[in-house]
C-alpha positions in Angstrom: 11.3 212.0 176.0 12.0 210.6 179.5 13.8 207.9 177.8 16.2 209.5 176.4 17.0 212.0 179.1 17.4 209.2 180.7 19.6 207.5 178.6 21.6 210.6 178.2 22.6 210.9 182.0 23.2 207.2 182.4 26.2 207.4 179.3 27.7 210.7 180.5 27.7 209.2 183.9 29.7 206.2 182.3 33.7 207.0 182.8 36.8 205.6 180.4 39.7 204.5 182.8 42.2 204.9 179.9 45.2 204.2 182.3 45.8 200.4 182.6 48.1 200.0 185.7 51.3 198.0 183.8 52.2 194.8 185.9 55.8 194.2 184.5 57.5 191.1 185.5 60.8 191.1 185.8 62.6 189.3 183.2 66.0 187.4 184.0 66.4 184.7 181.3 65.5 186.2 177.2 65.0 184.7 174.7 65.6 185.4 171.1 62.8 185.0 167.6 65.0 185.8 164.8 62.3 186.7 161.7 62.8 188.0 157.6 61.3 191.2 157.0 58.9 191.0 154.0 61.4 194.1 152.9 64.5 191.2 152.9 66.2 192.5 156.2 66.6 190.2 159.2 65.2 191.8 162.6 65.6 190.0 166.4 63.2 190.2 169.1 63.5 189.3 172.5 60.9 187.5 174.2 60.5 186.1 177.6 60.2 182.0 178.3 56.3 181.9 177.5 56.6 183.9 174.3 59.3 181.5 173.6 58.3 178.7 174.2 53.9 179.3 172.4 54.0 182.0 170.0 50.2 182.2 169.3 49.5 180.3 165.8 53.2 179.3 164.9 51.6 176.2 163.1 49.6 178.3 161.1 52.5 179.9 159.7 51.8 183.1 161.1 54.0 184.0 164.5 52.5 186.3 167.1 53.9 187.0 170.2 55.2 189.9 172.3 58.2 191.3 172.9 59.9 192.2 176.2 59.3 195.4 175.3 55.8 195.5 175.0 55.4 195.0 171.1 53.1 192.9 169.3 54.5 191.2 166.6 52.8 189.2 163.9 55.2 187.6 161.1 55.8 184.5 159.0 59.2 183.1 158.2 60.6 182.8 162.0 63.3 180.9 163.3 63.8 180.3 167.4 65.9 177.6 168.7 66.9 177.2 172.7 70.7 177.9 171.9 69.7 181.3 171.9 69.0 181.8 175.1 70.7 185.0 176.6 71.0 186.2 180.5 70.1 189.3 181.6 71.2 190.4 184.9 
């Protein structure tokens, strides 16, 4: 019985920080992933010079990066090339 009275205190004594503090660099140079919706439509996401440059599994087939905004995005049949390189200022 102590046991679990004691396990009892020690989880509700255990807090959840929910909040993440967001670090957001600041972005100057963008760059653009153009991929085909499975649905047929062409979408364009703008991604920063790491995203860019090693979207996670892109030999695979299967493209995941991030956006600038914050969106994960997993998708095959993408297209980037360095002439789409846009400023931002």
């Amino acid at each position: 019985m102590k046991k679990i009275i004691i396990t009892c205190l020690l989880l509700s004594a255990c807090e959840t920080n929910k909040s993440k503090p967001k670090f957001r660099k600041e972005i100057r140079t963008t760059y653009e992933i153009i991929c085909k919706h499975p649905l047929g439509h062409i979408e364009n996401f703008k991604v920063d010079k790491s995203n860019f440059m090693r979207p996670s599994n892109h030999r695979g087939g299967i493209w995941s990066f991030t956006t600038i905004d914050e969106v994960l995005i997993r998708s095959s049949n993408c297209h980037s090339s360095s002439k789409s390189i846009q400023m931002e200022q």
